[in-house]
N, CA, C and O atoms as a GROMACS GRO file, in nm:
protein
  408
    1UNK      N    1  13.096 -10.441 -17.613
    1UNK     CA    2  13.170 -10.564 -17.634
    1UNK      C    3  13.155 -10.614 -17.777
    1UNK      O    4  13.271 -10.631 -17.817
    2UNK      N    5  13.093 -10.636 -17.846
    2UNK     CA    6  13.060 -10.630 -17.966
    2UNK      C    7  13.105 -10.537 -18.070
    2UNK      O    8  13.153 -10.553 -18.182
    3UNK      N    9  13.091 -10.487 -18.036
    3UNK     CA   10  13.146 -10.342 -18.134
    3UNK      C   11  13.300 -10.376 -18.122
    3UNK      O   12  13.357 -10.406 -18.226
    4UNK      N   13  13.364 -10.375 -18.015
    4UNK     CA   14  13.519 -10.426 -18.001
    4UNK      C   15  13.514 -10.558 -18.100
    4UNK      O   16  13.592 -10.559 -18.196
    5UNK      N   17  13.438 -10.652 -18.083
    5UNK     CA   18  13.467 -10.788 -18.201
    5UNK      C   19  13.481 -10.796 -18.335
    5UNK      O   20  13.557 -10.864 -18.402
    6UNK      N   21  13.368 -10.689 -18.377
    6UNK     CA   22  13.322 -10.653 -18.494
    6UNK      C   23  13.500 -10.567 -18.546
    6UNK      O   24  13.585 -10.600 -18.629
    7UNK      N   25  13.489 -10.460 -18.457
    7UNK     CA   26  13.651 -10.389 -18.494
    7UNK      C   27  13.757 -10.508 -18.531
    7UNK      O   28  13.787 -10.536 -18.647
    8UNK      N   29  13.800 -10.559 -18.437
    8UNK     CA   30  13.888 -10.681 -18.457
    8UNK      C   31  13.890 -10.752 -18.598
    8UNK      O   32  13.976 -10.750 -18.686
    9UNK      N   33  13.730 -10.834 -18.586
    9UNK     CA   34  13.724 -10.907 -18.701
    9UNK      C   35  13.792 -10.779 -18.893
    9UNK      O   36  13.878 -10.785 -18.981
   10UNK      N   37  13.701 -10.708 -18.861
   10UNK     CA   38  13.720 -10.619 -19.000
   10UNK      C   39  13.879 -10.606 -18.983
   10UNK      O   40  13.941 -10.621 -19.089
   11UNK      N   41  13.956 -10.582 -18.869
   11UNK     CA   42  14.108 -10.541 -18.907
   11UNK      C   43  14.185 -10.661 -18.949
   11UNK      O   44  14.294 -10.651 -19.006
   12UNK      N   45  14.123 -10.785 -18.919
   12UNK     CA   46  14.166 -10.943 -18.934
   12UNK      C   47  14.149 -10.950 -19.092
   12UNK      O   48  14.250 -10.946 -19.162
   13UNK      N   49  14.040 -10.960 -19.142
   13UNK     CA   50  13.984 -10.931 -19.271
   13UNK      C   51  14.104 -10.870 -19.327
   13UNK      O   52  14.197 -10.929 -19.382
   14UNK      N   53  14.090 -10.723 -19.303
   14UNK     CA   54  14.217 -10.655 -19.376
   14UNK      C   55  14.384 -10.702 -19.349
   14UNK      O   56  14.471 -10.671 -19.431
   15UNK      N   57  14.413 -10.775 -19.233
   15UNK     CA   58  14.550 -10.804 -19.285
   15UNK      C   59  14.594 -10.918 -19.384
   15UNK      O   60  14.699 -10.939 -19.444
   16UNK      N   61  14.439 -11.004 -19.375
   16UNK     CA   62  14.444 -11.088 -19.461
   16UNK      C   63  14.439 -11.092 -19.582
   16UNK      O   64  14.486 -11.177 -19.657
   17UNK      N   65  14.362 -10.965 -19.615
   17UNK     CA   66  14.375 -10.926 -19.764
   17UNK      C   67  14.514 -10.918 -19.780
   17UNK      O   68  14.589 -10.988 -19.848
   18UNK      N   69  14.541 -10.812 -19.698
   18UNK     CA   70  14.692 -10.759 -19.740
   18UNK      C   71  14.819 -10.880 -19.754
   18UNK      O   72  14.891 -10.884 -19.854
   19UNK      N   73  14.833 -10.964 -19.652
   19UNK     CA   74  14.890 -11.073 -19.691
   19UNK      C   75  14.881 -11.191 -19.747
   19UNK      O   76  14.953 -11.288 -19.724
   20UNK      N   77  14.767 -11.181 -19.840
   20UNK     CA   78  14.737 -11.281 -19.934
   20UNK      C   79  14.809 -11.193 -20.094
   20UNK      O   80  14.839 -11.258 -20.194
   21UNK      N   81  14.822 -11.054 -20.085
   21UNK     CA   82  14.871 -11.004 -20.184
   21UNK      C   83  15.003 -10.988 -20.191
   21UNK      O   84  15.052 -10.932 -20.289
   22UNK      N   85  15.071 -11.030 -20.100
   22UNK     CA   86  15.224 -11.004 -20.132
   22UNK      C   87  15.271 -11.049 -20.218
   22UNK      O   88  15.190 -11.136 -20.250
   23UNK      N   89  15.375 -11.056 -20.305
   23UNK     CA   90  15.482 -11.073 -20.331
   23UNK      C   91  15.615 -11.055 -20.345
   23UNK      O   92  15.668 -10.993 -20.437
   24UNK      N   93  15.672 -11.114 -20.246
   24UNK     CA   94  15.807 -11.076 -20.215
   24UNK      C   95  15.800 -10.906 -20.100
   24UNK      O   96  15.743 -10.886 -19.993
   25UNK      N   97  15.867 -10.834 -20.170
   25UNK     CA   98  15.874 -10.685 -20.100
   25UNK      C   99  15.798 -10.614 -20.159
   25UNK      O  100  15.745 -10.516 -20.108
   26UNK      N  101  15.778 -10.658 -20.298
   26UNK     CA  102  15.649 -10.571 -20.412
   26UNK      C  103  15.512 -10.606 -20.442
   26UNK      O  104  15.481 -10.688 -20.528
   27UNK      N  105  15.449 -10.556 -20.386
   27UNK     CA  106  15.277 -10.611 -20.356
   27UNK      C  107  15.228 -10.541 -20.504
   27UNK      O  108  15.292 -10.453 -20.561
   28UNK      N  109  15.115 -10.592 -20.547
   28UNK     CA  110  15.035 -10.572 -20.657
   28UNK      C  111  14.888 -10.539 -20.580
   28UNK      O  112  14.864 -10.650 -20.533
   29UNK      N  113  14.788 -10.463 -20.544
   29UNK     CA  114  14.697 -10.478 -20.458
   29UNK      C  115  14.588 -10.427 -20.512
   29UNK      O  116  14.584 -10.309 -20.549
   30UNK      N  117  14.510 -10.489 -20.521
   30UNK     CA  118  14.347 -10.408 -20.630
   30UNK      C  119  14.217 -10.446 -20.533
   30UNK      O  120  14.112 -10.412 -20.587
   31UNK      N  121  14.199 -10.510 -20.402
   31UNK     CA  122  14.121 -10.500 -20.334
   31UNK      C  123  14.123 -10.432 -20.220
   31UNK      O  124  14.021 -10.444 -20.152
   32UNK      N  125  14.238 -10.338 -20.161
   32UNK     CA  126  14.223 -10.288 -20.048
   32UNK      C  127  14.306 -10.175 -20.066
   32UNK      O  128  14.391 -10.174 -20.156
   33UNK      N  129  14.283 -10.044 -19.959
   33UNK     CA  130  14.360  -9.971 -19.953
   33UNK      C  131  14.446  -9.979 -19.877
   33UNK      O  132  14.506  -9.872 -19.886
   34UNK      N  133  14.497 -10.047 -19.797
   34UNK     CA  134  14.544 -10.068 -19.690
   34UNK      C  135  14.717 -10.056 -19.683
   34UNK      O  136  14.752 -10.167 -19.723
   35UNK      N  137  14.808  -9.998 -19.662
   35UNK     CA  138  14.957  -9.949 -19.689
   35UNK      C  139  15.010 -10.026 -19.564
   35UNK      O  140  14.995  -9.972 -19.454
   36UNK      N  141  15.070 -10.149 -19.573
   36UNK     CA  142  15.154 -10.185 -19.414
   36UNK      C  143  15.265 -10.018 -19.366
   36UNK      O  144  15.276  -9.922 -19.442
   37UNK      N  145  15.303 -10.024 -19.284
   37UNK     CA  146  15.383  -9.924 -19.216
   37UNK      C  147  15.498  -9.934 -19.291
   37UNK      O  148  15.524 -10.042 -19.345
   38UNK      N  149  15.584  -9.826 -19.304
   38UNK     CA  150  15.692  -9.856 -19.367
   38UNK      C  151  15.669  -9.871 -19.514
   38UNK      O  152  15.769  -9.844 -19.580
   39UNK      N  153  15.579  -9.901 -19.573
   39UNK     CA  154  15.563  -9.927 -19.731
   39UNK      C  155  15.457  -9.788 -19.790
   39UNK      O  156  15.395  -9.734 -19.699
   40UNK      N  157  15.439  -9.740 -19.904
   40UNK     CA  158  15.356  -9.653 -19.978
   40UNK      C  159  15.334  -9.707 -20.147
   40UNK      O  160  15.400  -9.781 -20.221
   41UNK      N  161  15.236  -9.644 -20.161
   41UNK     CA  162  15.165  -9.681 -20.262
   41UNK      C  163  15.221  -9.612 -20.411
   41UNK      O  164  15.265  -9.497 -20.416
   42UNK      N  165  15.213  -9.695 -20.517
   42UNK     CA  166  15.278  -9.614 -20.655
   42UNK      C  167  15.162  -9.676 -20.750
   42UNK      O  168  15.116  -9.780 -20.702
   43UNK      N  169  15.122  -9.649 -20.836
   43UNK     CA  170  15.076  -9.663 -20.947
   43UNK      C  171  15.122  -9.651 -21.135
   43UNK      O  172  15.142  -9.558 -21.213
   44UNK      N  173  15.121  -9.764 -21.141
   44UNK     CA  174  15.225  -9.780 -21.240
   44UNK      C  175  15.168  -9.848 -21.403
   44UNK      O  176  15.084  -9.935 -21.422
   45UNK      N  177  15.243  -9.777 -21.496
   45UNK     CA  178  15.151  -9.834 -21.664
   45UNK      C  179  15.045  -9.757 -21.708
   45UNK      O  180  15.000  -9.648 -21.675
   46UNK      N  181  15.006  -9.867 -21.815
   46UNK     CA  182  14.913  -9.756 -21.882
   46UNK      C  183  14.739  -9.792 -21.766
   46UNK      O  184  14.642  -9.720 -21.742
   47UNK      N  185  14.778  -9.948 -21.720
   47UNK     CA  186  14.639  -9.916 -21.635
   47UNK      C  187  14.636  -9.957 -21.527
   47UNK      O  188  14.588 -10.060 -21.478
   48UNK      N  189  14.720  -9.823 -21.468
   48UNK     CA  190  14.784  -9.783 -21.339
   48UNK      C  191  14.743  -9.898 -21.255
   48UNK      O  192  14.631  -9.901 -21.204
   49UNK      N  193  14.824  -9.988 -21.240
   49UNK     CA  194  14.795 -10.105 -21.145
   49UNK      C  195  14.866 -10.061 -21.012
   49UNK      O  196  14.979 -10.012 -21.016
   50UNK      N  197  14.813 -10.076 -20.918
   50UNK     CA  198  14.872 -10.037 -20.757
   50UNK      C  199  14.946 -10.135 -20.695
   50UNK      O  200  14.896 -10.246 -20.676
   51UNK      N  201  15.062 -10.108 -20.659
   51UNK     CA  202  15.239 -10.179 -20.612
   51UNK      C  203  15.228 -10.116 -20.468
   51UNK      O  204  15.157 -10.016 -20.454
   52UNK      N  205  15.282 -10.162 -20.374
   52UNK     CA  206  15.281 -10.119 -20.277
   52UNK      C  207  15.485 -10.179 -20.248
   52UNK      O  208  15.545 -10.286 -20.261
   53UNK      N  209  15.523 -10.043 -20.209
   53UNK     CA  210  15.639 -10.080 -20.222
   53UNK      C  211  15.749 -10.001 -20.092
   53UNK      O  212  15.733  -9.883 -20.060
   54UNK      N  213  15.831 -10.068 -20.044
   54UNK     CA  214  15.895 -10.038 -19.913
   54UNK      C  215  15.935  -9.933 -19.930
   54UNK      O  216  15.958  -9.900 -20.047
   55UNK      N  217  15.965  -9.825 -19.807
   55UNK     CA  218  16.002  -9.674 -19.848
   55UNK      C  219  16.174  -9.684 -19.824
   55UNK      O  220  16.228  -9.586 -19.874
   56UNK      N  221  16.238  -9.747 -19.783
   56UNK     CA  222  16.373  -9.771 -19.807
   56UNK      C  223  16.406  -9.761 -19.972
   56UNK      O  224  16.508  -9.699 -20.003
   57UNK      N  225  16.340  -9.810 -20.057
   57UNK     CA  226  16.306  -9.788 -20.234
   57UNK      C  227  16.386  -9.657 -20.224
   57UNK      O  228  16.507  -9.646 -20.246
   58UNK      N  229  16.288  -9.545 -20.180
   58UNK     CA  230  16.330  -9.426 -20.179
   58UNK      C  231  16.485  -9.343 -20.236
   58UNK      O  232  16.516  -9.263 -20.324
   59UNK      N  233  16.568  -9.432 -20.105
   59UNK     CA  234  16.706  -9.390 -20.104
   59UNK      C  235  16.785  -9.416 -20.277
   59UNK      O  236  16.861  -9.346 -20.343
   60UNK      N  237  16.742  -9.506 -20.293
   60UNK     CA  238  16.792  -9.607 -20.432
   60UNK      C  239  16.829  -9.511 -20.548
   60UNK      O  240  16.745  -9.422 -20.563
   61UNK      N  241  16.922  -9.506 -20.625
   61UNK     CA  242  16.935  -9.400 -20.729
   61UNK      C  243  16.843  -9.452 -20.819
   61UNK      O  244  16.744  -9.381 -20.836
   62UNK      N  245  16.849  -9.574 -20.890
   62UNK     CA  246  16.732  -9.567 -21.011
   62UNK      C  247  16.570  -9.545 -20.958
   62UNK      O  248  16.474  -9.506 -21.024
   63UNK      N  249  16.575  -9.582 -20.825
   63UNK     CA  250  16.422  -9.544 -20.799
   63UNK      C  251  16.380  -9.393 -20.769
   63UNK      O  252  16.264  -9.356 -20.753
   64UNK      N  253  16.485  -9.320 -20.766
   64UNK     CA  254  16.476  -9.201 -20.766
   64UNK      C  255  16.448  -9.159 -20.915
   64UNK      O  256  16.351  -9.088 -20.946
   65UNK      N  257  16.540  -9.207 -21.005
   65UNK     CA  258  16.557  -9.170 -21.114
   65UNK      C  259  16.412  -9.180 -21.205
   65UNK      O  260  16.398  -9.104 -21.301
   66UNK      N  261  16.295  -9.291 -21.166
   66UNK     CA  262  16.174  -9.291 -21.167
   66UNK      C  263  16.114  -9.188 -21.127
   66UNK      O  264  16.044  -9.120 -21.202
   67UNK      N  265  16.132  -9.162 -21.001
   67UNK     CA  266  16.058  -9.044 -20.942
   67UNK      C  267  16.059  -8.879 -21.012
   67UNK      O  268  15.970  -8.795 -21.022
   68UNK      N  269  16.191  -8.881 -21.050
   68UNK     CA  270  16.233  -8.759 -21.111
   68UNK      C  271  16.155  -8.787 -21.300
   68UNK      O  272  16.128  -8.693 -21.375
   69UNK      N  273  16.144  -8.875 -21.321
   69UNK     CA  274  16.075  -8.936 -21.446
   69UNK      C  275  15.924  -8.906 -21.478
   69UNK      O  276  15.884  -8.858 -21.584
   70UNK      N  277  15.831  -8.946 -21.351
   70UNK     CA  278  15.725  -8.903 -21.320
   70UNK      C  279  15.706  -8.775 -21.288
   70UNK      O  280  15.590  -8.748 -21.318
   71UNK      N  281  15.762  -8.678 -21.240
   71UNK     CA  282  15.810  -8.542 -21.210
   71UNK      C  283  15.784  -8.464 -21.346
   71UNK      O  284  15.706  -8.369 -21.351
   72UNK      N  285  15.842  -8.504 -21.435
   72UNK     CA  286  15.895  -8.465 -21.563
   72UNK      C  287  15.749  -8.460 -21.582
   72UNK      O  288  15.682  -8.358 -21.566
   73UNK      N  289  15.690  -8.604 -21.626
   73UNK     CA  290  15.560  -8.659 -21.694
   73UNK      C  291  15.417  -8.606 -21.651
   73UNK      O  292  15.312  -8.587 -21.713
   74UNK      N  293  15.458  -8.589 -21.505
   74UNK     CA  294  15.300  -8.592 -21.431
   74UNK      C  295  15.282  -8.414 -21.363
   74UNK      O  296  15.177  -8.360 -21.326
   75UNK      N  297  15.418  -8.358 -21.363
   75UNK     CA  298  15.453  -8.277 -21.259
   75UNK      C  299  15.363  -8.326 -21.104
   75UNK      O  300  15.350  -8.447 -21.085
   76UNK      N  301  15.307  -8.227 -21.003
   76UNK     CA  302  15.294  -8.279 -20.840
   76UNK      C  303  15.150  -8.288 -20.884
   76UNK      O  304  15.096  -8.377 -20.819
   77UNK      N  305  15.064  -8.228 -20.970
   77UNK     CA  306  14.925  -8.243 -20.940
   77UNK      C  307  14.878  -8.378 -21.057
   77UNK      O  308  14.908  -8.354 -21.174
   78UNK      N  309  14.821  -8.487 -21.036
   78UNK     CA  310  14.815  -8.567 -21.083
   78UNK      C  311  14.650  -8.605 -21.098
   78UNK      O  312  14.597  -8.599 -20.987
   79UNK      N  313  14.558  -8.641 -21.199
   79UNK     CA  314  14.459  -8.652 -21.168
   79UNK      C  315  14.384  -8.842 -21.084
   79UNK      O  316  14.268  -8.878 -21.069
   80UNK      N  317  14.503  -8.910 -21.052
   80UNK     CA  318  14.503  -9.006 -21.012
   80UNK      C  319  14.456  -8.982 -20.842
   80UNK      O  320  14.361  -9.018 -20.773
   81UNK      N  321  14.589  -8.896 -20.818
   81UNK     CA  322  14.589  -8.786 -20.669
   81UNK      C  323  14.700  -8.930 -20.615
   81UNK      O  324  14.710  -8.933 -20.492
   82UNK      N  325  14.754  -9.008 -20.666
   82UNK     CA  326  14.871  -9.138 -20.574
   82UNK      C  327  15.004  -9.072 -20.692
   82UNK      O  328  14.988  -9.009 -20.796
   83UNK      N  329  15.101  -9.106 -20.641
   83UNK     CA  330  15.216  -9.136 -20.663
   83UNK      C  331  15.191  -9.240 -20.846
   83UNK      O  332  15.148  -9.355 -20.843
   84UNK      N  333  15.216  -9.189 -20.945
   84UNK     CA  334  15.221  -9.245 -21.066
   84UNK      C  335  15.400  -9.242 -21.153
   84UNK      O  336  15.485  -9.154 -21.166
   85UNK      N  337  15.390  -9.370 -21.192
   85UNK     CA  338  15.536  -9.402 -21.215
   85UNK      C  339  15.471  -9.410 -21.383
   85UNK      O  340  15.376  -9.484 -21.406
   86UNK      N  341  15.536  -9.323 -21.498
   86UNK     CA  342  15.515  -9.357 -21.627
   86UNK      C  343  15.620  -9.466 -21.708
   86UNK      O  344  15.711  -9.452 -21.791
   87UNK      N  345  15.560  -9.577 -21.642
   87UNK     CA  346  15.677  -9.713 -21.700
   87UNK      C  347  15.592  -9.837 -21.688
   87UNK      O  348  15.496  -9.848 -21.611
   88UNK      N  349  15.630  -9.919 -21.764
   88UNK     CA  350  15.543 -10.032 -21.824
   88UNK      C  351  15.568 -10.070 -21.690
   88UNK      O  352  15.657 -10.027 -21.617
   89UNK      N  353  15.452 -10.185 -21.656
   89UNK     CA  354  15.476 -10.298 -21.491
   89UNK      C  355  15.578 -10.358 -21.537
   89UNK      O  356  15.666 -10.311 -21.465
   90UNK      N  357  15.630 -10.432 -21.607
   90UNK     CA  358  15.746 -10.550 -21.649
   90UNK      C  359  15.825 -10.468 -21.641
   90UNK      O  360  15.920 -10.523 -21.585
   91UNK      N  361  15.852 -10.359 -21.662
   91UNK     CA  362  15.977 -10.240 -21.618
   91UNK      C  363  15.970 -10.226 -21.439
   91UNK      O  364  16.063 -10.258 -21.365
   92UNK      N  365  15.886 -10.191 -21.410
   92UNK     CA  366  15.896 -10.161 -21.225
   92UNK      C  367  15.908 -10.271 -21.153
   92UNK      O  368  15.979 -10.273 -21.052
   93UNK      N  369  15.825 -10.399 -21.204
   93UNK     CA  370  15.906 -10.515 -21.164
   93UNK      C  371  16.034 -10.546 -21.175
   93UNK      O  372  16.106 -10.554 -21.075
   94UNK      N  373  16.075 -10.567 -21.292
   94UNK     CA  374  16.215 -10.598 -21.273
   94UNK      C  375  16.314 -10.500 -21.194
   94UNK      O  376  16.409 -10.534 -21.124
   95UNK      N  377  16.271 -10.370 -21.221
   95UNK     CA  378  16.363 -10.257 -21.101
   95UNK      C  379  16.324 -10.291 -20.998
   95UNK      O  380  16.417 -10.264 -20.921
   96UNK      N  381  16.214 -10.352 -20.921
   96UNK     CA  382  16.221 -10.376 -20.791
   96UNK      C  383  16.265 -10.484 -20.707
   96UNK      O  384  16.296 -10.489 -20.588
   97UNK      N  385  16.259 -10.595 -20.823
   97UNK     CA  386  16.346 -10.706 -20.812
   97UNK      C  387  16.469 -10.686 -20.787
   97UNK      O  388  16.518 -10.746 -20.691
   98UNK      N  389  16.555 -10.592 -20.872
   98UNK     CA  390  16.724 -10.605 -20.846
   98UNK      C  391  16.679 -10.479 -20.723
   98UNK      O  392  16.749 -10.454 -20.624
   99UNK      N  393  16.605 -10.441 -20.742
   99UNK     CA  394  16.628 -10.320 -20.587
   99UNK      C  395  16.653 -10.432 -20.432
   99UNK      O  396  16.742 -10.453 -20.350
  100UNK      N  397  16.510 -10.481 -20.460
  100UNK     CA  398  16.521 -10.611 -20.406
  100UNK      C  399  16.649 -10.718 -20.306
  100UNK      O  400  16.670 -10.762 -20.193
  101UNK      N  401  16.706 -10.718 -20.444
  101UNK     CA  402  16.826 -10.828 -20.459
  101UNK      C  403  16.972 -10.732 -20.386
  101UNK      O  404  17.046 -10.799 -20.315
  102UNK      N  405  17.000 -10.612 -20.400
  102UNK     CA  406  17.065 -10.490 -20.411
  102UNK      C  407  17.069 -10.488 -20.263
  102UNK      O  408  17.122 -10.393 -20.204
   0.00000   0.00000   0.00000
């Protein structure tokens, strides 16, 4: 019985992290690993700050056009080992904003 509380509490903990970090559809997240469903992780700039960003993104031509960018830059083996976007944050923000808006 305890052990069940203890579980609970820690997953409570973590959604709270996670939704104290939102913003908007584009999360910024530096205390948890935690990916809601539907969303994955990118790392972005020179000091790779972690975005957590909806996988619908995906379909998007300029967010592809990132992907194929990083491709270029990083090729698949990366020493990060996440998903790295080579573009300033004030750049992936604003693309995720009009993705966003779009």
């Amino acid at each position: 019985m305890a052990r069940g509380l203890v579980g609970i509490a820690h997953a409570k903990n973590k959604l709270r992290q996670s939704i104290s970090h939102k913003n908007g559809s584009v999360s910024a997240t530096t205390t948890t690993s935690y990916v809601q469903k539907g969303h994955f992780a990118v790392y972005v700039g020179e000091t790779c700050r972690r975005f957590v960003v909806p996988i619908a993104y995906l379909n998007h031509p300029l967010f592809q056009d990132l992907l194929h960018w990083a491709k270029e830059e990083f090729g698949y083996s990366h020493p990060m080992g996440g998903l790295t976007i080579p573009c300033s944050e004030d750049y992936f923000i604003s693309l995720t904003s009009l993705l966003k808006s779009s």
